[in-house]
Backbone as CSV, one residue per row, in Angstrom:
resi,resn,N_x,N_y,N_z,CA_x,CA_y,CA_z,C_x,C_y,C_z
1,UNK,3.763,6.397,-35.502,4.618,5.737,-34.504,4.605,6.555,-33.208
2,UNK,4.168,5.588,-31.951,4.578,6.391,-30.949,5.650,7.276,-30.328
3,UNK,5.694,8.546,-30.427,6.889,9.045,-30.050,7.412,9.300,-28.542
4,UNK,6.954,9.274,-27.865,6.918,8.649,-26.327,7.927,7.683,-26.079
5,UNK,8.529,8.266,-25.179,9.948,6.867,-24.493,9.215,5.804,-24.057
6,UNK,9.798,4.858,-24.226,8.683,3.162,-23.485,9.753,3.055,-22.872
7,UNK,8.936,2.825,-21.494,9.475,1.576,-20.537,8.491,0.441,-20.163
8,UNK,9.552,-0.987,-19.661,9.068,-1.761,-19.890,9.172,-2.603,-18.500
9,UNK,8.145,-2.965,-17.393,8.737,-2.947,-16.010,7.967,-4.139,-15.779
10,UNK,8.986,-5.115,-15.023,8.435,-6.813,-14.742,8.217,-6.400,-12.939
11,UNK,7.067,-7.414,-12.561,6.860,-7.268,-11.273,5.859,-5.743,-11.015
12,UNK,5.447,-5.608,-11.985,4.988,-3.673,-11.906,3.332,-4.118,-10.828
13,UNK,3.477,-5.082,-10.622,1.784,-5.182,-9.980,1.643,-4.391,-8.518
14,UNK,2.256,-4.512,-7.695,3.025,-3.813,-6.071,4.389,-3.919,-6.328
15,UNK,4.377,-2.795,-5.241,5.575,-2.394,-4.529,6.765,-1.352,-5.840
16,UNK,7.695,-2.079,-5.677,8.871,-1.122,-6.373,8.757,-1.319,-7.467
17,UNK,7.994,-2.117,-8.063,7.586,-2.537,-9.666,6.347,-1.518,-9.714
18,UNK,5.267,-1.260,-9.069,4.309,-0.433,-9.529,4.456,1.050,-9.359
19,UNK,5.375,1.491,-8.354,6.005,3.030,-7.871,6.703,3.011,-9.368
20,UNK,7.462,2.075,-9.682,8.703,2.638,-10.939,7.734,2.973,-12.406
21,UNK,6.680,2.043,-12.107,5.612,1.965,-13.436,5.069,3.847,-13.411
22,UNK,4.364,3.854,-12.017,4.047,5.331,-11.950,4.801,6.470,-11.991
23,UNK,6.286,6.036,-11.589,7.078,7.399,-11.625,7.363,7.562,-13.204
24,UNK,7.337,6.736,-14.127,7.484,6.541,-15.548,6.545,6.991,-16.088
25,UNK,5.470,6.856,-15.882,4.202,7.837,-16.313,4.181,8.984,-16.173
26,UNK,4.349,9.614,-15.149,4.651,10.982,-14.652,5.349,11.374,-15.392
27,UNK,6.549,11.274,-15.905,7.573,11.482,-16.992,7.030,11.473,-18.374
28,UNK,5.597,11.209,-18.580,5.356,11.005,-19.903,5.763,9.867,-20.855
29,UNK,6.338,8.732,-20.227,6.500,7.792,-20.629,5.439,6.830,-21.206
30,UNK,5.533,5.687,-21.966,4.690,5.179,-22.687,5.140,3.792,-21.927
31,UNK,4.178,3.350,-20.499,5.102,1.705,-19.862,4.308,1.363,-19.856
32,UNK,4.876,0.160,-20.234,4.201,-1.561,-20.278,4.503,-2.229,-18.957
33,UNK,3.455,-2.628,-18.450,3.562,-3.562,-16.781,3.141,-4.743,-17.648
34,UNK,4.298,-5.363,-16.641,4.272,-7.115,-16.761,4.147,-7.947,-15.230
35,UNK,3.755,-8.482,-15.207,3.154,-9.577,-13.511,2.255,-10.576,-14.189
36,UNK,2.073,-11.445,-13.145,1.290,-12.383,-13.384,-0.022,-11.867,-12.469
37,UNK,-0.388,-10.890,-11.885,-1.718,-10.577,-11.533,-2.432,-9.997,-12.182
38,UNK,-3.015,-9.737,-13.826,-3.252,-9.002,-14.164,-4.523,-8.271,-14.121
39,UNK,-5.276,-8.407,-13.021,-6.077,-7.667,-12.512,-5.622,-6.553,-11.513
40,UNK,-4.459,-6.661,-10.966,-3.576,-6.125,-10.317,-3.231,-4.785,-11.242
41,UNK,-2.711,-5.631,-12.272,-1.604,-4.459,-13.671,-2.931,-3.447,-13.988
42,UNK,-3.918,-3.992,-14.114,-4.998,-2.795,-14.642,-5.358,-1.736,-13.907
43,UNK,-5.304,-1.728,-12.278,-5.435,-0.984,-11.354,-4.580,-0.079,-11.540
44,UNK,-2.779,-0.949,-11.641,-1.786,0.259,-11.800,-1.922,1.168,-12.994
45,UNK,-2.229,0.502,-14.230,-2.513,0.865,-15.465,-3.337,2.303,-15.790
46,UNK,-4.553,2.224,-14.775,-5.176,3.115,-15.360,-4.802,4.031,-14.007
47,UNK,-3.808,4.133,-13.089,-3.096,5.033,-12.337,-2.072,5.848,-13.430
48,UNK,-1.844,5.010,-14.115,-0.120,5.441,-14.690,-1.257,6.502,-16.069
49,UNK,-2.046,6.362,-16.277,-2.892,6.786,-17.963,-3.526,8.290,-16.971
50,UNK,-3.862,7.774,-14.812,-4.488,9.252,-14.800,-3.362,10.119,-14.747
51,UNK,-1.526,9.422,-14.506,-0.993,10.472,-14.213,-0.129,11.348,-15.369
52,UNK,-0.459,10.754,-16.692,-0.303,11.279,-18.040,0.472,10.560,-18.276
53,UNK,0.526,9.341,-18.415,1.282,8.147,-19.257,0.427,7.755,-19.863
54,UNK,0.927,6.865,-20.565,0.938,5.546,-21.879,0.859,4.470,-21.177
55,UNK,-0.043,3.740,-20.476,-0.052,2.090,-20.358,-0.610,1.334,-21.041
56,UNK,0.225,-0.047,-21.109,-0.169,-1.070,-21.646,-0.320,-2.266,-20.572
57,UNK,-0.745,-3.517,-20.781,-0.603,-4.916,-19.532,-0.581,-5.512,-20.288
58,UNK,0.918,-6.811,-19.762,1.236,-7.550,-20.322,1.533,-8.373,-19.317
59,UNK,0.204,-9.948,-18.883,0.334,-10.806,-17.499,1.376,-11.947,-18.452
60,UNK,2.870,-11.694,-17.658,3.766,-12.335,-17.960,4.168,-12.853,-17.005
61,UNK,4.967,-14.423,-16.666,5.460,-15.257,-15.637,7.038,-14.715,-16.485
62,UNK,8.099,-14.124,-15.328,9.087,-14.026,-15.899,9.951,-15.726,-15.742
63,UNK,9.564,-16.342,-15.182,10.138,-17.849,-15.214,10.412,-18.473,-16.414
64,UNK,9.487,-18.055,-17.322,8.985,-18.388,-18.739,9.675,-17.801,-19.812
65,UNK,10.383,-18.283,-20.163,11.499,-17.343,-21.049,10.987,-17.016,-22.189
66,UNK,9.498,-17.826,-23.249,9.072,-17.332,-24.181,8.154,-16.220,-24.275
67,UNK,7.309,-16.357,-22.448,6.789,-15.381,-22.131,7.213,-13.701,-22.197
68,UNK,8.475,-13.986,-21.650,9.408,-12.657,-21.698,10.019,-12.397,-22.793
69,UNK,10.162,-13.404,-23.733,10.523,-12.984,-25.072,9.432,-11.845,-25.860
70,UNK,8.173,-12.837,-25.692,6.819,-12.333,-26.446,6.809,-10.805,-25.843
71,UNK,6.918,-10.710,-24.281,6.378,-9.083,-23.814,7.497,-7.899,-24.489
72,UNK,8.652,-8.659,-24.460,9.646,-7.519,-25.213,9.449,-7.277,-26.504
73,UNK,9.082,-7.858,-27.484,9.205,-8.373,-28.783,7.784,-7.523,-28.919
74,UNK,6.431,-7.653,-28.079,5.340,-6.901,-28.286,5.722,-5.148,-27.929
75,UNK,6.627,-4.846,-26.914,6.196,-3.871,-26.583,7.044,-2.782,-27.534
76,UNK,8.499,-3.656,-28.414,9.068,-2.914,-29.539,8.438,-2.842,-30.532
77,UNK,7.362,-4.159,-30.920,6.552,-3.920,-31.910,5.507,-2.863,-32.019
78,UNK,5.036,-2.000,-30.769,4.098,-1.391,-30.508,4.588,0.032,-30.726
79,UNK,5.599,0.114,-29.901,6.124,1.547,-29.707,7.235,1.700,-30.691
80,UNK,7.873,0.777,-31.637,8.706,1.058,-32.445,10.469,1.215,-31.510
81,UNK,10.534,0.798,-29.983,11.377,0.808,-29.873,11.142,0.742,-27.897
82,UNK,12.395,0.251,-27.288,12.119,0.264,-25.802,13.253,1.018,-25.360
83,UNK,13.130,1.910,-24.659,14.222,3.220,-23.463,14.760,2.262,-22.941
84,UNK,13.865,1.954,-21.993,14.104,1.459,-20.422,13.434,0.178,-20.118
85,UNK,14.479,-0.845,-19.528,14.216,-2.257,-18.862,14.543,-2.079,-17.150
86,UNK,13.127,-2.381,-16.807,13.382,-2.215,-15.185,13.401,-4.249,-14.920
87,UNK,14.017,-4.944,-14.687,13.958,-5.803,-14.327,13.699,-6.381,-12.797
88,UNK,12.848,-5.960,-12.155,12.063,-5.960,-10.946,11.360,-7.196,-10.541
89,UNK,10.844,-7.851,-10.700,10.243,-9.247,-10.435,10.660,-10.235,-9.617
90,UNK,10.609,-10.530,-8.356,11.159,-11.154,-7.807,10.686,-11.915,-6.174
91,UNK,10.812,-12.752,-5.168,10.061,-13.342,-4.174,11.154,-13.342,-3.436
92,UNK,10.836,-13.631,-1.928,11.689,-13.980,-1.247,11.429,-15.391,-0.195
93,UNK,12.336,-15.896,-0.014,12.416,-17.161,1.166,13.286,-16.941,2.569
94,UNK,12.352,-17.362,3.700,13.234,-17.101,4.991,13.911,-18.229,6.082
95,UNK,14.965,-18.774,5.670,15.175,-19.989,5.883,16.642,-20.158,5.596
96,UNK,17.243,-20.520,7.327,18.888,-21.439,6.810,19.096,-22.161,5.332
97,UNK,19.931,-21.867,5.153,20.883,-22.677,4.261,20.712,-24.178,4.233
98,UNK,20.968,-24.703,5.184,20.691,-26.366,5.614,19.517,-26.711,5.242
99,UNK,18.585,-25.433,5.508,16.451,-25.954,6.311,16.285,-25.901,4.379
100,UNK,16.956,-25.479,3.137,16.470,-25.138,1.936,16.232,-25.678,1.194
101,UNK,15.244,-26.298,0.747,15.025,-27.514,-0.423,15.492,-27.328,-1.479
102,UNK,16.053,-28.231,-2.795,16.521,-28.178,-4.052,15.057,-27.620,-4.749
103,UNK,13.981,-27.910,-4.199,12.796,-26.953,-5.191,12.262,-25.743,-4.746
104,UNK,13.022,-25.607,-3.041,12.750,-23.912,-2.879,13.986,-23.051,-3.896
105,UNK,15.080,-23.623,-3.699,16.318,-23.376,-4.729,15.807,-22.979,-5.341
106,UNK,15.879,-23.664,-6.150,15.615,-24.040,-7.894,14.018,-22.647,-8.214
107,UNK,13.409,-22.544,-7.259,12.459,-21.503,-7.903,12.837,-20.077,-7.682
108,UNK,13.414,-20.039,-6.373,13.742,-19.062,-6.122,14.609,-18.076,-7.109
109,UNK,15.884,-19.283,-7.445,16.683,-18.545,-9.080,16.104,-18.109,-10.032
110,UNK,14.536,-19.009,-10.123,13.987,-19.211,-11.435,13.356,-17.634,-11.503
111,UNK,12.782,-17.150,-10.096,11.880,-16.059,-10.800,13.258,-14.958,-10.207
112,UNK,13.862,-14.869,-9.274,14.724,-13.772,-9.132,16.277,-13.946,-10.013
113,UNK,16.367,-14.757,-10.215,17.698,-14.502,-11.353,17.092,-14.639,-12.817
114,UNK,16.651,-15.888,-13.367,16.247,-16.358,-14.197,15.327,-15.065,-14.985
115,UNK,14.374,-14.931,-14.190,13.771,-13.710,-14.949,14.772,-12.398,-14.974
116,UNK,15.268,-12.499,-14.266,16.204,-11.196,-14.650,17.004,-11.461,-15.909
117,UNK,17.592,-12.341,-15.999,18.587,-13.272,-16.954,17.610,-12.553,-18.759
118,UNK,16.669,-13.382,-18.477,15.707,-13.506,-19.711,15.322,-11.637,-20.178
119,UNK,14.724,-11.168,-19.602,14.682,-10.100,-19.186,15.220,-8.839,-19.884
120,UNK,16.663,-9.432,-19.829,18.437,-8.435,-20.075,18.316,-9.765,-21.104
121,UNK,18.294,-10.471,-21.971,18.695,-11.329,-22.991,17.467,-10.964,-24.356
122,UNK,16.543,-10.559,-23.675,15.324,-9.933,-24.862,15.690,-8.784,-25.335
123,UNK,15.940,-8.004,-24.192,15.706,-6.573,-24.268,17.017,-5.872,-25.121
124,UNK,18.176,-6.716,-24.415,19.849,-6.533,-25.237,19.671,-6.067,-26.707
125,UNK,19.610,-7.069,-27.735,19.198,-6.956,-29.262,18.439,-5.363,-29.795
126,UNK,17.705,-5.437,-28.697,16.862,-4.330,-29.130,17.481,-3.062,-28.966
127,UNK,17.857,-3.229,-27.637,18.583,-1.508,-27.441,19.803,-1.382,-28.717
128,UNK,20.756,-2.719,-28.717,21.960,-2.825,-29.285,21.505,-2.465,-30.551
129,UNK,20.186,-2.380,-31.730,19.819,-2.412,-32.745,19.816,-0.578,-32.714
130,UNK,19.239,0.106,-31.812,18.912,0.809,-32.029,19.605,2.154,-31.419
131,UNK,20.580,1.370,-30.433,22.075,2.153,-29.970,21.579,3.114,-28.981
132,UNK,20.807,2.897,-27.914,20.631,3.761,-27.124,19.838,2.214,-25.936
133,UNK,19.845,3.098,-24.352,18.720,2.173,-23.782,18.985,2.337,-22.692
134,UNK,18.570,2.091,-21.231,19.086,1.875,-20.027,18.478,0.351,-19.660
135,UNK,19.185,-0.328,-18.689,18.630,-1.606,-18.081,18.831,-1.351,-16.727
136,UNK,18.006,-1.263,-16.101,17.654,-1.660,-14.411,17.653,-3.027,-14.080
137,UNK,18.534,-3.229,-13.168,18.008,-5.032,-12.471,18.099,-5.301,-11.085
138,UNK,16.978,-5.591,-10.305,16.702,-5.023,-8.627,17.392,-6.257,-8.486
139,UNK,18.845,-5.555,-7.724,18.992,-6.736,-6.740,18.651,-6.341,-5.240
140,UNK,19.654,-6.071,-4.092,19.328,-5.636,-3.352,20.743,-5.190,-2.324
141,UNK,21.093,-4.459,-1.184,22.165,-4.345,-0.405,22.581,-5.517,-0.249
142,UNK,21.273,-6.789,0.174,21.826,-8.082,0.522,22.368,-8.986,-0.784
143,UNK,22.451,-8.049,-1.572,23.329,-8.879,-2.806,24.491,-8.272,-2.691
144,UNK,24.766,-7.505,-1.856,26.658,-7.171,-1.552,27.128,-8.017,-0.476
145,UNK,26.085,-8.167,0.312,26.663,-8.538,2.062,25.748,-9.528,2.612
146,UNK,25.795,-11.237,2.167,24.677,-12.463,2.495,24.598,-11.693,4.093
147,UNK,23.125,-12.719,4.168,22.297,-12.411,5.781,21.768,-13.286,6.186
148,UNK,22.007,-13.702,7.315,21.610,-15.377,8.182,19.905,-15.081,7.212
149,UNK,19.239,-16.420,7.527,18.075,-16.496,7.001,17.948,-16.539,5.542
150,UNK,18.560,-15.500,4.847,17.752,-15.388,3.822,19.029,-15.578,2.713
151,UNK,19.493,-16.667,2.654,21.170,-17.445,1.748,20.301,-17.507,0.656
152,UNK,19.427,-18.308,0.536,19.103,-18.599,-1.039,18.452,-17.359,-1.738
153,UNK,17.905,-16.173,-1.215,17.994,-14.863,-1.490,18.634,-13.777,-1.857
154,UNK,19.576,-14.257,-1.192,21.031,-13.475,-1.359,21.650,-14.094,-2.337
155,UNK,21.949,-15.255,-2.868,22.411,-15.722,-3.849,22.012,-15.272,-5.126
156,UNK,20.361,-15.686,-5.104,19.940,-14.794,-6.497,20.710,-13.413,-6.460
157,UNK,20.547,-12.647,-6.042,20.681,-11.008,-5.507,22.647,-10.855,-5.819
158,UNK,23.423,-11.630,-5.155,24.563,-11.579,-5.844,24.991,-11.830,-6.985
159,UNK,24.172,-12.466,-7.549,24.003,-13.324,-9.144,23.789,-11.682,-9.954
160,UNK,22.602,-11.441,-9.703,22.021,-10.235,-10.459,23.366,-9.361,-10.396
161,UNK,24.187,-8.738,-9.279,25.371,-7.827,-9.298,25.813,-8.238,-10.047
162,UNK,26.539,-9.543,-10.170,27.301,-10.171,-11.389,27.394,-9.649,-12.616
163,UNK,25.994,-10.315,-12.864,25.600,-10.362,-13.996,25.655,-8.748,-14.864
164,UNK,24.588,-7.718,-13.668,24.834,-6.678,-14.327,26.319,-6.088,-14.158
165,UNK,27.038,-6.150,-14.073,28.621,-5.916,-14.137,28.665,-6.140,-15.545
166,UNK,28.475,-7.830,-15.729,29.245,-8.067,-16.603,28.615,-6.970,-17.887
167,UNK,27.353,-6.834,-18.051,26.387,-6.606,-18.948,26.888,-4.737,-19.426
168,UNK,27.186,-4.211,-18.044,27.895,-2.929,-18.111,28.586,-2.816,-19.214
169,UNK,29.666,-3.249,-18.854,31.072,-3.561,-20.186,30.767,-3.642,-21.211
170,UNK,29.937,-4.884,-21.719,29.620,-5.217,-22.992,28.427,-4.479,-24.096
171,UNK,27.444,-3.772,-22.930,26.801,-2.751,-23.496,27.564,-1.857,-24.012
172,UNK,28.311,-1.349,-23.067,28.770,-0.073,-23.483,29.152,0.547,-24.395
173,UNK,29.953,-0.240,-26.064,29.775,0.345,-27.052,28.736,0.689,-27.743
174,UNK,27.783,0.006,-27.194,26.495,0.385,-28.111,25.475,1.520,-27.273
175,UNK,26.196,1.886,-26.605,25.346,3.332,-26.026,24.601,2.474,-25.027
176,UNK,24.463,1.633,-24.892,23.208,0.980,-23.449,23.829,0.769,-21.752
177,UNK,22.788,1.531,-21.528,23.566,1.510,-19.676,23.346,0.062,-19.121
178,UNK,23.775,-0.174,-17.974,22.913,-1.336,-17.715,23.424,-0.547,-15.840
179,UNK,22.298,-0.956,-14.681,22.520,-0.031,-13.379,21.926,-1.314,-12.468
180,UNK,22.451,-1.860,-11.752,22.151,-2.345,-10.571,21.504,-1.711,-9.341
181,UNK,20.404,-1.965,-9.167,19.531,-1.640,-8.417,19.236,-2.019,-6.869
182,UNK,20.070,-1.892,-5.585,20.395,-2.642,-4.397,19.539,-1.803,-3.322
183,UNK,18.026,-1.258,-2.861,17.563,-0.866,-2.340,18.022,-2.086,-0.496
184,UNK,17.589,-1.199,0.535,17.763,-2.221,1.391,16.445,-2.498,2.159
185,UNK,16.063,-2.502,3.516,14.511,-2.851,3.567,13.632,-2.002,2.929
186,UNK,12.650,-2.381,2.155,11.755,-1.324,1.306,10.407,-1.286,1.318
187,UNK,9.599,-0.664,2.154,7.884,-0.694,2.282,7.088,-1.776,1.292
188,UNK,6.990,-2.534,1.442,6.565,-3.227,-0.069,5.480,-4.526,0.969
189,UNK,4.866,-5.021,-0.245,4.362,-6.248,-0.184,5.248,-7.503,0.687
190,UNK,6.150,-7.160,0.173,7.539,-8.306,0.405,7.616,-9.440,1.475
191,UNK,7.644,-8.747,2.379,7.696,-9.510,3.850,5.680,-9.635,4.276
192,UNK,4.959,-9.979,3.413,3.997,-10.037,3.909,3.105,-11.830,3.763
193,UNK,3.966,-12.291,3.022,3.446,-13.418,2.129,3.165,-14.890,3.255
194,UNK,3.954,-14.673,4.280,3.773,-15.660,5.462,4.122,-15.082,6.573
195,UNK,3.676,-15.659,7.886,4.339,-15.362,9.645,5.713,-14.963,9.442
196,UNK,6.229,-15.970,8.514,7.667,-15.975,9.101,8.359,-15.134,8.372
197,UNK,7.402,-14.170,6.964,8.007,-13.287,6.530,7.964,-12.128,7.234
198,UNK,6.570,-12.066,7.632,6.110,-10.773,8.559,7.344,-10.072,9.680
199,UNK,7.525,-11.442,10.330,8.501,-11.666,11.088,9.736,-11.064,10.846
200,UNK,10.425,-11.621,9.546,11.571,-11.374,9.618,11.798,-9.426,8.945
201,UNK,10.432,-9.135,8.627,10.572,-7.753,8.061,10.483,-7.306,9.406
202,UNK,9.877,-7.485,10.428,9.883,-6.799,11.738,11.335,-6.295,12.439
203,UNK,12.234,-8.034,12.094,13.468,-8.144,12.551,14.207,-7.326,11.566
204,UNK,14.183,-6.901,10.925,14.891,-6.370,9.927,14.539,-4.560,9.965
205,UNK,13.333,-3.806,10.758,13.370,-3.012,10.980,13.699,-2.614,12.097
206,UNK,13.923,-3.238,13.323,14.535,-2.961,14.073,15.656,-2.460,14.209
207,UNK,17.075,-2.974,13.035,18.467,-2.813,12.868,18.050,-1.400,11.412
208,UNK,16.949,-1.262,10.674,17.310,-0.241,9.736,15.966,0.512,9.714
209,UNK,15.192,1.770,9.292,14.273,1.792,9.266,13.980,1.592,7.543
210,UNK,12.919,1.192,7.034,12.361,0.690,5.751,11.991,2.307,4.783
211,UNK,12.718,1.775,3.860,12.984,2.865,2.855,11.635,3.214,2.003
212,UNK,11.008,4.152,1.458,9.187,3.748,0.646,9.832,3.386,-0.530
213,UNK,9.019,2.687,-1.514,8.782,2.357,-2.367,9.001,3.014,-3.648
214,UNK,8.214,4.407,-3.531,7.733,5.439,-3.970,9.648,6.047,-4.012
215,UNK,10.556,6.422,-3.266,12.104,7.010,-3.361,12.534,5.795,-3.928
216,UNK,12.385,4.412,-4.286,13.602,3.929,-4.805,13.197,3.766,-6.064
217,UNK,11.563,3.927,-6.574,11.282,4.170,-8.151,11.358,5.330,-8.590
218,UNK,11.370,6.362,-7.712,11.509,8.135,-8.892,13.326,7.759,-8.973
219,UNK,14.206,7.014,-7.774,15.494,7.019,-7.935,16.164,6.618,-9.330
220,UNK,15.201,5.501,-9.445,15.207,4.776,-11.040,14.848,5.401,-12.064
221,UNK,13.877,6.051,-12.191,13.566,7.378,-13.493,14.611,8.261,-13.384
222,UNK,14.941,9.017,-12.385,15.845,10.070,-12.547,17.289,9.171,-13.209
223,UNK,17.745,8.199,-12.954,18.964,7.848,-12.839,18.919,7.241,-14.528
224,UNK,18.340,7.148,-15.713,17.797,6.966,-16.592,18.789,7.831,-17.730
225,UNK,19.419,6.822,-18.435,20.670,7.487,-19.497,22.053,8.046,-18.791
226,UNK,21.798,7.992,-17.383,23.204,8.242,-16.692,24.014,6.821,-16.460
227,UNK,25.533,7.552,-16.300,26.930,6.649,-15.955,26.883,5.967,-14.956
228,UNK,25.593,5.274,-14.158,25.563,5.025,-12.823,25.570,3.656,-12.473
229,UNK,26.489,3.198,-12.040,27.166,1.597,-11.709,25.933,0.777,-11.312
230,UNK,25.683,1.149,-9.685,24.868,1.155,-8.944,23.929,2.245,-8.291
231,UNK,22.670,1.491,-7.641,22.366,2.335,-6.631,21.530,1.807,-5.301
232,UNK,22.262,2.664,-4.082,21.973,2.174,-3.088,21.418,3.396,-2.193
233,UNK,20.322,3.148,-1.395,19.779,4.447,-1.122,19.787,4.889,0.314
234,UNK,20.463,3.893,1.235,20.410,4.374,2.456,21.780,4.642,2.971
235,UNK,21.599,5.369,3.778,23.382,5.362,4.893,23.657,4.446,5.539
236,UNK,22.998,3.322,5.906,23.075,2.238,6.343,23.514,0.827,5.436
237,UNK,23.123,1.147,4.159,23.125,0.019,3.468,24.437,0.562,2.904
238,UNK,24.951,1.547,2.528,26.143,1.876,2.024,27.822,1.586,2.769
239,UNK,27.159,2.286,4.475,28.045,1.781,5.398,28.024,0.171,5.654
240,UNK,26.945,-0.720,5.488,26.732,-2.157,5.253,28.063,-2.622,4.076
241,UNK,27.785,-2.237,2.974,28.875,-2.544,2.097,30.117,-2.344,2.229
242,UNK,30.293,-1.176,3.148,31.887,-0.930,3.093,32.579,-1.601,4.486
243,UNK,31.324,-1.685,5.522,32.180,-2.379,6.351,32.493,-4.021,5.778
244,UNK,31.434,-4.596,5.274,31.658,-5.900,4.807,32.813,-6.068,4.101
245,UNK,33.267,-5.226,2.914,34.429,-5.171,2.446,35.872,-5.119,3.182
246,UNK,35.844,-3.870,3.924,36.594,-3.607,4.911,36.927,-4.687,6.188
247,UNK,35.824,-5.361,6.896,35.902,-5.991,7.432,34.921,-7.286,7.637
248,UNK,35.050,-7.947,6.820,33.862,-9.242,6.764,33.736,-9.863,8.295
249,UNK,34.494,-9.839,9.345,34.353,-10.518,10.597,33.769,-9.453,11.448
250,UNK,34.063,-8.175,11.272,33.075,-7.273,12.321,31.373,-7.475,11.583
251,UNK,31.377,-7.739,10.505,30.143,-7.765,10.029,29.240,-8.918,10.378
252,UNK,30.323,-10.017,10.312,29.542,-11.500,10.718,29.089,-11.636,12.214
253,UNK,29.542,-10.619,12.805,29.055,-9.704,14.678,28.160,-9.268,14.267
254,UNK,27.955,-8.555,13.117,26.349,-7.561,13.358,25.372,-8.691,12.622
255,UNK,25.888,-9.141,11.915,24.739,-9.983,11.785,23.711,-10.683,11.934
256,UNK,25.098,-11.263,13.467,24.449,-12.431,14.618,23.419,-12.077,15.287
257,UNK,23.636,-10.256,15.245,22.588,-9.465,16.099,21.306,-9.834,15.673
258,UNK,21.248,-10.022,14.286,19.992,-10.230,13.788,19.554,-11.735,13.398
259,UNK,20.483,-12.215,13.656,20.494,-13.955,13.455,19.737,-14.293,14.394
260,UNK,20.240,-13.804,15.976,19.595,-14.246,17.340,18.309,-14.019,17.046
261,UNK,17.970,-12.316,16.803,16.659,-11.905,16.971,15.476,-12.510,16.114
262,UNK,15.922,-12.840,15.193,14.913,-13.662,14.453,14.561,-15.103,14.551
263,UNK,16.076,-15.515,14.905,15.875,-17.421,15.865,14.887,-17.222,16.966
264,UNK,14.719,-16.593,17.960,13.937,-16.256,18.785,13.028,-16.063,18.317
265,UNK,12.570,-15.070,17.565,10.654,-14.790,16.879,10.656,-16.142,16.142
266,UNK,11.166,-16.339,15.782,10.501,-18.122,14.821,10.292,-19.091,15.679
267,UNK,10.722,-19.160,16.750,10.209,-20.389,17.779,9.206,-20.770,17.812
């Protein structure tokens, strides 16, 4: 039996899914990447094996709930047991509230909540069986504090806080953490997928500068069997939360700042 900690990381193909895959290797970990590129996962794969890990690839659609059943269910069958659930997988849309179709909706939940959902519903049983575990689930700052443009984004992203709240509590007799994951702009793939994403990552560095990739996945290894609610990694995104709390109408001012600036680049 492998004696090696497994982790088990959705979205591991780019960005904060493939940094968390590698900082897990480094650790000597035994991780399984899941994406649907899996020519992608093999690149990271045999990164994570030069940096003295354990990889496996597993091209999973987290939309697919049997899919995500099967990758959890394989990767306890393999290793005899799973540490760590990074629940990472996720897209974004840049678009009013009004401008949002019921099938941009509807997908958007599907791969950023939904797979998270499925995700934390596989993985639960297992830790709970075996009384130990941590769960990661990326939401983001903008899952504390919605942001013109990107509502149906933020929704998933507040969903995920929710959820891992609730998941906190109910783990907790059985030894399993569960940590919300709220990075705020983050070097990634992310904003690259259209103009108008490009765009709005531009607009969005203007008001913060973009955090790497690489600090919000070693943040996630280190933070691994600790008491830790959340985590949020900038001074900006922290002061973001507390003014929103503190004052939701000075915030709906800074916002606009960035409401304008991006109505303008989309013209």
């Amino acid at each position: 039996m492998n004696e090696r900690a497994v982790a088990v990381v959705t979205g591991a193909s780019s960005g904060i899914g493939a940094e968390t895959a590698l900082a897990f290797a480094r650790r000597g970990y035994a991780v399984v990447l899941a994406a649907r590129r899996a020519d992608r996962l093999e690149e990271i794969a045999g990164r994570c094996r030069a940096g003295g890990g354990q990889a496996t690839v597993a091209a999973t659609d987290v939309t697919d709930e049997r899919q995500v059943d099967a990758l959890v269910a394989a990767a306890a069958a393999e290793h005899g047991r799973v540490d760590v659930m990074v629940n990472n997988a996720g897209e974004g849309l840049i678009a009013r509230v009004h401008e949002t179709s019921d099938r941009q909706m509807r997908r958007i939940f599907d791969v950023n909540f939904f797979g998270v959902f499925y995700g934390c519903k596989a993985v639960a049983p297992v830790m709970i069986r075996q009384r130990s575990g941590h769960i990661f689930n990326l939401s983001s700052v903008i899952g504390k504090r919605g942001t013109p443009f990107h509502g149906a984004y933020c929704a998933t992203k507040f969903a995920i806080c929710g959820l891992t709240d609730s998941m906190r509590v109910e783990l907790a007799p059985y030894h399993v953490r569960a940590t919300c994951v709220c990075p705020a702009t983050t070097s990634t793939e992310f904003f690259q997928d259209s103009p108008r994403e490009r765009q709005a990552g531009r607009s969005l560095e203007r008001f913060q500068r973009a955090t790497p990739a690489s600090v919000v996945a070693r943040k996630i290894a280190a933070t691994v069997g600790k008491p830790v609610p959340e985590l949020i990694f900038t001074a900006g995104g922290k002061l973001l939360t507390l003014i929103a709390a503190l004052s939701p109408r000075l915030t709906d001012r800074m916002m606009k700042l960035y409401h304008d600036d991006l109505a303008r680049s989309l013209k």
